[in-house]
C-alpha positions as CSV (number, residue, x, y, z in Angstrom):
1,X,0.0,0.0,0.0
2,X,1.0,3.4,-1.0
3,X,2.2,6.0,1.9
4,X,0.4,9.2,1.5
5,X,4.0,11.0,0.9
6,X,4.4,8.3,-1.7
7,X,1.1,9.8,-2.7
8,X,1.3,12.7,-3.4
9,X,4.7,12.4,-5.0
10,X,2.7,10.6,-7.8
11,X,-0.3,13.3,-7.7
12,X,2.2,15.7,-8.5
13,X,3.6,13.7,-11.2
14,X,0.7,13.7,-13.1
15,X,-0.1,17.2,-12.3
16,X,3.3,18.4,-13.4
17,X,3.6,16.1,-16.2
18,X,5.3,13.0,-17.5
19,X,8.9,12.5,-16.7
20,X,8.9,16.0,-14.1
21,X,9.6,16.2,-10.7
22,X,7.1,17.9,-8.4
23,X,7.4,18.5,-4.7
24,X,4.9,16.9,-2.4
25,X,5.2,20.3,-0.4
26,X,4.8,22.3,-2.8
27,X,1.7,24.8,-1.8
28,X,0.5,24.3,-5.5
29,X,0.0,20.2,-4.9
30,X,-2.0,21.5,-1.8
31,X,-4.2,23.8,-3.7
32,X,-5.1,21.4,-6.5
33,X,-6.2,19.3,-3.6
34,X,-8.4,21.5,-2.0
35,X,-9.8,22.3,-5.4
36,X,-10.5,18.6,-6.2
37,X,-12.1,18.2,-2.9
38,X,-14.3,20.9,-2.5
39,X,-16.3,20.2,-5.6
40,X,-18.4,17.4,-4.5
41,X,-18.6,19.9,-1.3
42,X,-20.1,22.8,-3.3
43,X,-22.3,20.1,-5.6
44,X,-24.1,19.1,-2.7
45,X,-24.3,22.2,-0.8
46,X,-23.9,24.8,-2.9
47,X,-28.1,25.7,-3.6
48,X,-28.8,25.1,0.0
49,X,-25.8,28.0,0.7
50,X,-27.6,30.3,-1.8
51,X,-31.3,29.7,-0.6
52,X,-30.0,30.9,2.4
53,X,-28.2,34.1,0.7
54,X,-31.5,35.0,-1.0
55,X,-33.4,34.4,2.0
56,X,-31.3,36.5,4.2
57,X,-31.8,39.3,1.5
58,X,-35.9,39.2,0.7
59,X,-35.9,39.3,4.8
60,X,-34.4,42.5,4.8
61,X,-36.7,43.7,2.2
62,X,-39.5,42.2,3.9
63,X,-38.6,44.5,7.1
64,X,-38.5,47.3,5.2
65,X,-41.9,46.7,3.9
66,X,-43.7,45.9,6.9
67,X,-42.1,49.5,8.7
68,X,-43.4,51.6,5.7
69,X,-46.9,49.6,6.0
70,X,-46.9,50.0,9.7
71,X,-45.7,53.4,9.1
72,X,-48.9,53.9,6.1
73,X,-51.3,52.4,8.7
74,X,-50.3,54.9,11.6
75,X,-50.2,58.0,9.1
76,X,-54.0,57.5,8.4
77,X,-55.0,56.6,12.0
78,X,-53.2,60.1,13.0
79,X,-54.6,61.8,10.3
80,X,-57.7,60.9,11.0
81,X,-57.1,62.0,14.8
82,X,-55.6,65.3,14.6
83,X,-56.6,66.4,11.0
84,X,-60.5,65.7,11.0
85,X,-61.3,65.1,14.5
86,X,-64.7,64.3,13.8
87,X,-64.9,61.1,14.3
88,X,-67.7,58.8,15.8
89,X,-65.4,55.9,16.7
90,X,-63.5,56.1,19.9
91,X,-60.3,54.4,18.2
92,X,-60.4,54.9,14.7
93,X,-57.9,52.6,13.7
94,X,-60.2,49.7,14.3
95,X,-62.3,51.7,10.5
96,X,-58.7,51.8,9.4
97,X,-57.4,47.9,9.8
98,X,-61.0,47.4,8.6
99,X,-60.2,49.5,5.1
100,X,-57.1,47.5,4.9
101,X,-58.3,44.5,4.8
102,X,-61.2,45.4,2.2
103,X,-61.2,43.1,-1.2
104,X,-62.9,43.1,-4.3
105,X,-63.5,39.9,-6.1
106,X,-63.7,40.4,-10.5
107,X,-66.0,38.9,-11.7
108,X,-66.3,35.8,-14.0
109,X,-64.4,36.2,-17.7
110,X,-65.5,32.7,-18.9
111,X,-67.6,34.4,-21.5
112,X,-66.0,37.7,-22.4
113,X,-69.9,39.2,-23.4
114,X,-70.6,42.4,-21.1
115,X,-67.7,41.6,-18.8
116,X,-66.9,45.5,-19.2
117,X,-70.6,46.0,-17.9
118,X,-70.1,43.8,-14.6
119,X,-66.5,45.8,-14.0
120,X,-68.4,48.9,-14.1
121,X,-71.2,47.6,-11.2
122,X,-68.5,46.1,-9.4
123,X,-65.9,48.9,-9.6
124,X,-68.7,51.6,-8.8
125,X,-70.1,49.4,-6.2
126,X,-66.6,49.1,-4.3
127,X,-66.4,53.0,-4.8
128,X,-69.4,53.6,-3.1
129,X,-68.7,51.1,-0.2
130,X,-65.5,52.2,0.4
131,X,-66.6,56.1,-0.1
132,X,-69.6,55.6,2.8
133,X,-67.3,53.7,5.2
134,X,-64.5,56.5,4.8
135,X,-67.7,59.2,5.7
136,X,-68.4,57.0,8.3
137,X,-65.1,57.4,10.1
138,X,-64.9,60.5,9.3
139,X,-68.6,61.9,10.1
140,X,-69.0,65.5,9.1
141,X,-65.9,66.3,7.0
142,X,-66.1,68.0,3.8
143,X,-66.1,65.9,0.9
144,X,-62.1,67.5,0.3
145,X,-60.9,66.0,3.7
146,X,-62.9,62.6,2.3
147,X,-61.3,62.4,-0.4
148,X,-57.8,62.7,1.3
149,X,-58.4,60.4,3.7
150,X,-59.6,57.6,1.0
151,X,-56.7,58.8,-0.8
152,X,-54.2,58.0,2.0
153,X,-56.2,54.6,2.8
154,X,-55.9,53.9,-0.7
155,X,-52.2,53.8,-0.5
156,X,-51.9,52.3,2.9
157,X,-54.3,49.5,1.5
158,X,-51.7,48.9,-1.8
159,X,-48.9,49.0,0.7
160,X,-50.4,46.3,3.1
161,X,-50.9,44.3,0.0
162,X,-47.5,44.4,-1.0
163,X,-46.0,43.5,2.2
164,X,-48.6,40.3,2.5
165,X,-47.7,38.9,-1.1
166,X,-44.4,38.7,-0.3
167,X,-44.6,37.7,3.1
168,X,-46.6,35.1,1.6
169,X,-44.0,34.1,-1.0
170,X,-41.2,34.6,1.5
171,X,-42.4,31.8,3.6
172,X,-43.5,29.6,1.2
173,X,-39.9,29.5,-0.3
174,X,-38.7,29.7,3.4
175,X,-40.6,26.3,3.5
176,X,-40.4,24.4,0.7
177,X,-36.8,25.9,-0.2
178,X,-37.6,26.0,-3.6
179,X,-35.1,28.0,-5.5
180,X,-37.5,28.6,-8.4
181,X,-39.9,30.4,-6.0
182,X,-36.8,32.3,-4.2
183,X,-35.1,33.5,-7.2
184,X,-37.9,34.8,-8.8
185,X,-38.8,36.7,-5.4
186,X,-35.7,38.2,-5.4
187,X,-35.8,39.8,-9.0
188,X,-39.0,41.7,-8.1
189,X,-37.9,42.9,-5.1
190,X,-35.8,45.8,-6.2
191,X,-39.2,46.9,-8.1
192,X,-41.5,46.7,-5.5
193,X,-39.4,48.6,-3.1
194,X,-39.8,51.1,-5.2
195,X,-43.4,51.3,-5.7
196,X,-43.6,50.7,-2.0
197,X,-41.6,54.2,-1.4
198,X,-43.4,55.7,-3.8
199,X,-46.3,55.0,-2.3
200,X,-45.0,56.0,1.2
201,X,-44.2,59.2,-0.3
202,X,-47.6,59.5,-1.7
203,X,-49.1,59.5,1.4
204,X,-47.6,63.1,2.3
205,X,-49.2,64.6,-0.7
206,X,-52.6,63.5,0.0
207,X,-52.5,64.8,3.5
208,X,-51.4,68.7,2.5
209,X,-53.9,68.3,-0.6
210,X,-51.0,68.8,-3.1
211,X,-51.1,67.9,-6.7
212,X,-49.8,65.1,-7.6
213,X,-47.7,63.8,-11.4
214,X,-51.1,62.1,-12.3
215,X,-52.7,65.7,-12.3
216,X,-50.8,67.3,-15.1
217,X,-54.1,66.8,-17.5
218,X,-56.7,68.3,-15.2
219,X,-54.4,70.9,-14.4
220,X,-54.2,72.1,-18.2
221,X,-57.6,71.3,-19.2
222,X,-58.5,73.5,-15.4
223,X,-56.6,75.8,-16.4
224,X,-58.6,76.4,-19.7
225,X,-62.3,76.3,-18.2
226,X,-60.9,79.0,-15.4
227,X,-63.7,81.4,-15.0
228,X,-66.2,79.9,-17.1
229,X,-69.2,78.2,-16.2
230,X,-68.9,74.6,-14.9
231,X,-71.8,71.9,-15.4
232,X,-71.5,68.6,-13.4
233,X,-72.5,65.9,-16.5
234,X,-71.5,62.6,-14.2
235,X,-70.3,61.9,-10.9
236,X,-67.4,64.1,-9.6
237,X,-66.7,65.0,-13.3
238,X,-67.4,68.6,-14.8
239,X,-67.5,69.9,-18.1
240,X,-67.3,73.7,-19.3
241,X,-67.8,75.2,-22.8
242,X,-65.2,77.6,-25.0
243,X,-64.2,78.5,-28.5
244,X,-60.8,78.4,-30.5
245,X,-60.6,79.8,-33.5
246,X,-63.7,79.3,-34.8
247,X,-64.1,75.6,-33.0
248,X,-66.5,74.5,-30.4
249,X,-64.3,73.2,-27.2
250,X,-66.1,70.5,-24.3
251,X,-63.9,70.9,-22.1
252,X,-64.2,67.5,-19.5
253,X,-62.2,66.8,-16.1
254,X,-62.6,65.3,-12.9
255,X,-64.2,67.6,-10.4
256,X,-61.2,69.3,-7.9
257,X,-59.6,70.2,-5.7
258,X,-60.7,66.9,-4.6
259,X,-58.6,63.6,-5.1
260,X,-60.7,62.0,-7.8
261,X,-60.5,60.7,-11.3
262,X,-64.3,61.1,-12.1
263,X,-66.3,59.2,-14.6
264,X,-65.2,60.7,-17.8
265,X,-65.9,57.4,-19.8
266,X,-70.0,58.5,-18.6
267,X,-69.4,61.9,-19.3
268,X,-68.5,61.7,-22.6
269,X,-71.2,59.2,-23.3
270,X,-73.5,61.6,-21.9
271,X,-72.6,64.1,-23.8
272,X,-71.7,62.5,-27.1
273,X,-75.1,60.6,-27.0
274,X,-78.2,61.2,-24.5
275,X,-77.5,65.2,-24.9
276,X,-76.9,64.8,-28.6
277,X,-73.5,67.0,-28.7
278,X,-71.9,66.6,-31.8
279,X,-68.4,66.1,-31.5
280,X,-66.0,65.9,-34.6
281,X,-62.2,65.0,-32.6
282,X,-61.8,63.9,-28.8
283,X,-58.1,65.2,-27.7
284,X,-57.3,63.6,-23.9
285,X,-54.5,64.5,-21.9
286,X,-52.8,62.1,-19.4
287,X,-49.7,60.9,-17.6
288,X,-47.7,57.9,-19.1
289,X,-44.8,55.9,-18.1
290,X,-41.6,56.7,-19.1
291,X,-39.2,54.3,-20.3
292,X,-36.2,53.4,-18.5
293,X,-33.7,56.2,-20.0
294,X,-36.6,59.0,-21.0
295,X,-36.6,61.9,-19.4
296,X,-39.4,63.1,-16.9
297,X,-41.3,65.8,-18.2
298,X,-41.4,65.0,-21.8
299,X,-44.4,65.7,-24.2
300,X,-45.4,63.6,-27.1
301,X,-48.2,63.0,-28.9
302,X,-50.2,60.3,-30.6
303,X,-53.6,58.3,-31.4
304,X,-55.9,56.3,-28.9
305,X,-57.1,56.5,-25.3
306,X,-55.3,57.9,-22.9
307,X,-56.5,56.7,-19.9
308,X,-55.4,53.7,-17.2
309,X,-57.5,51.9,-14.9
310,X,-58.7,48.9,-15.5
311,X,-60.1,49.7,-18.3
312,X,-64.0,50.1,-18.0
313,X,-63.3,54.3,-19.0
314,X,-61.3,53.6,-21.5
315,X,-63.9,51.0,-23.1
316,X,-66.6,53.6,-23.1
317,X,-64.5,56.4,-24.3
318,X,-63.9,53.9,-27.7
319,X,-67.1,52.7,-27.7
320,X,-68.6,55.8,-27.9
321,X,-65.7,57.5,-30.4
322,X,-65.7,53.9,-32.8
323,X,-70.0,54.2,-32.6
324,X,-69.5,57.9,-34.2
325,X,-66.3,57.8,-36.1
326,X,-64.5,60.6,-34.0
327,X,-60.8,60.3,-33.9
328,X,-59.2,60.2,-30.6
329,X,-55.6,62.2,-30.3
330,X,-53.8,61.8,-27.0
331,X,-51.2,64.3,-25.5
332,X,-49.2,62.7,-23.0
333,X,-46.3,63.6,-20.2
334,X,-44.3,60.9,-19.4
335,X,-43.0,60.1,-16.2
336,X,-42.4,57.5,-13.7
337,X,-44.7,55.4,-11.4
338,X,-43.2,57.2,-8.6
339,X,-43.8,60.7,-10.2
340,X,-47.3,59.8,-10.7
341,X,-48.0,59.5,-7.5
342,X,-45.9,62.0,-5.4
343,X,-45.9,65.5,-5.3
344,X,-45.5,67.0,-8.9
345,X,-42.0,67.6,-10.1
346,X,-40.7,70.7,-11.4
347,X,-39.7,68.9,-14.9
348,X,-43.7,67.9,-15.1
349,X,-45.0,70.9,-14.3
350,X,-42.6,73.1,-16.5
351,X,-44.3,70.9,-19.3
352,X,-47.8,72.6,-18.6
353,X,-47.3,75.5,-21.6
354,X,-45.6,72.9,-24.0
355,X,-48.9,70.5,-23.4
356,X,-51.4,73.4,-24.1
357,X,-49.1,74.6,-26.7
358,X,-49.5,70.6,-28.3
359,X,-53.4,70.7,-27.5
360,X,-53.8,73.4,-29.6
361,X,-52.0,72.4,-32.0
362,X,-53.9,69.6,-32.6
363,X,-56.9,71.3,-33.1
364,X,-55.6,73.5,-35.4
365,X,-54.2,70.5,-37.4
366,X,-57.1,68.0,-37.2
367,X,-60.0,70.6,-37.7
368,X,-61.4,73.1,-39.2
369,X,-63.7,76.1,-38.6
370,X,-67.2,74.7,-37.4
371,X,-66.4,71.8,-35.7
372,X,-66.3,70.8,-32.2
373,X,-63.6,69.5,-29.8
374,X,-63.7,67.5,-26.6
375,X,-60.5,68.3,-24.7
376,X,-60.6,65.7,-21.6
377,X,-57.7,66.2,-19.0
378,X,-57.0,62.4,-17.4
379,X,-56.4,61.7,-14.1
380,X,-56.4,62.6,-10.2
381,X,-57.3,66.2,-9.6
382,X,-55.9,66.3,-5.9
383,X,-55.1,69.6,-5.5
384,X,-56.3,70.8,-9.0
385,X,-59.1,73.3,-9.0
386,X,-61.1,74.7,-12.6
């Protein structure tokens, strides 16, 4: 039998070669060694060593997550404490971990026929549900301190959600140690954090009532129907009439200086068909995402809804334009999720000329003399009067 010097002399033989010498001491042999040995180490042990990497990293996340949706959760409860102070609970955050936990269930999409229709009823039935038990909590505020307190829940309630999902993934890969699960955790993380800031951020703005990113279109189209006559032609949204060179403007936003989107998808099929309104081009103004590189504050222009959601307003906006042939132009500022959502940045609201300036444009371009224009500005008028 082989001694182990007698060994490695003939290791390092074949490692250094026929006919070489190598020395058994040599800290070269030694490494090779450890080399050669540690890879059925690393086969074995190596995905247990990096579940346990990526677990110690989603934790981390995961903390940071639950503080800013402990933090969301107390910001509403003190809001609703020292802001309104009308309250009929004696604790209100027992309304508040109520709203938190409030779902909404979609319904069926087996057969696609009027699914839009049974969004609408469900999406304007959670509205109204959520609207009566934020009134409720909040008995006797004005319907501006309603809508910022539904506002903030809103965002607490996205932020609770977030943390939940991934608490619930967390564990599950925590259990099963399934690296699929873990992985794919840990590539949405860096995105979610960020949405979850965002939304922390958010918060801030709806409690001083300041506009937000999303309100650059009802801040242009308010700014057009200053002074004249307003007519409410759905809920929370209000229309006003003007002329440009020689064309007839509807000018349509969300009611303000309220946080609300409106119902211009009902407005405009109001107007466009119950009250017979002729209208020739529809021009809507919104907020869109940027792309990774494009800078905030940028205006371009092009053809098709601008609206978000979940789609029941933008459905009725083309039902109504495809049903009577009117071209739809959109004017959009482009901008992140978390410039949406926060208080608006300098870069979006230097763009407020260079949008108008575009509007008109349009109309100049797309119309003539004797027609008629419906300008709709899209999206959250916190902040944003008319």
């Amino acid at each position: 039998m082989l001694g182990f010097s007698q060994f490695l002399s003939q290791l390092g033989g074949l490692l250094g070669g026929a006919g070489s010498e190598f020395d058994p001491n040599s800290p070269l042999l030694w490494v090779y060694i450890v080399s050669i040995a540690i890879i059925p180490f690393f086969m074995m042990y190596a995905q247990k060593f990096q579940s346990r990497v990526i677990l110690g990293e989603i934790s981390k996340s995961l903390g940071k997550l639950k503080t800013m949706k402990e933090g969301a959760r107390k910001e509403a409860v003190n809001y609703v404490k020292t802001a309104i102070r009308t309250f009929t609970s004696n604790d209100p955050a027992t309304g508040v971990d109520r709203f938190l936990e409030y779902f909404t269930i979609m319904p069926v999409d087996l057969d696609p026929s009027g699914i839009v229709r049974k969004l609408d009823h469900i999406m304007r039935t959670r509205d109204e549900r959520l609207r009566a038990e934020v009134r409720k909590l909040c008995s006797g505020a004005s319907d501006q301190e309603v809508s910022k307190v539904e506002n903030i829940l809103e965002a607490a309630t996205a932020l609770n959600m977030i943390y939940k999902i991934v608490r619930h993934f967390y564990l599950m890969g925590k259990r099963t140690t399934s690296m699929f699960v873990l992985v794919q955790l840990q590539m949405v993380m860096p995105l979610l954090l960020e949405e979850a800031e965002a939304l922390q951020k958010a918060i801030n703005a709806f409690k001083r009532g300041q506009p937000i990113g999303d309100g650059i279109g009802p801040m242009v189209v308010g700014k057009m129907m200053f002074g004249k006559e307003k007519k409410l032609v759905a809920k929370e949204t209000v229309y006003s009439e003007d002329e440009f060179k020689g064309r007839k403007l509807y000018l349509l936003k969300a009611e303000g200086p309220a946080g609300t989107v409106g119902r211009p998808g009902e407005a405009i099929t109001r107007l466009a068909g119950d009250m017979g309104i002729k209208i020739d081009v529809i021009v809507m103004i919104d907020a869109a995402l940027k792309l990774e590189g494009e800078r905030t504050g940028d205006v371009a222009e092009g053809i098709g809804a601008a609206i978000g959601g979940i789609g029941v307003e933008k459905y009725q906006i083309e039902d109504v334009a495809t049903r009577l042939e009117i071209p739809v132009y959109a004017v959009i500022v482009k901008q992140s999720i978390q410039d949406a959502i926060t208080i608006m940045r300098k870069e979006i609201a230097d763009a407020f000329e260079k949008v108008t300036n575009t509007v008109y444009s349009v109309i100049e371009d797309k119309t003539s003399e004797g027609q008629s224009v419906m300008i709709i500005g899209v999206g959250n008028t916190m902040g944003v009067g008319q």
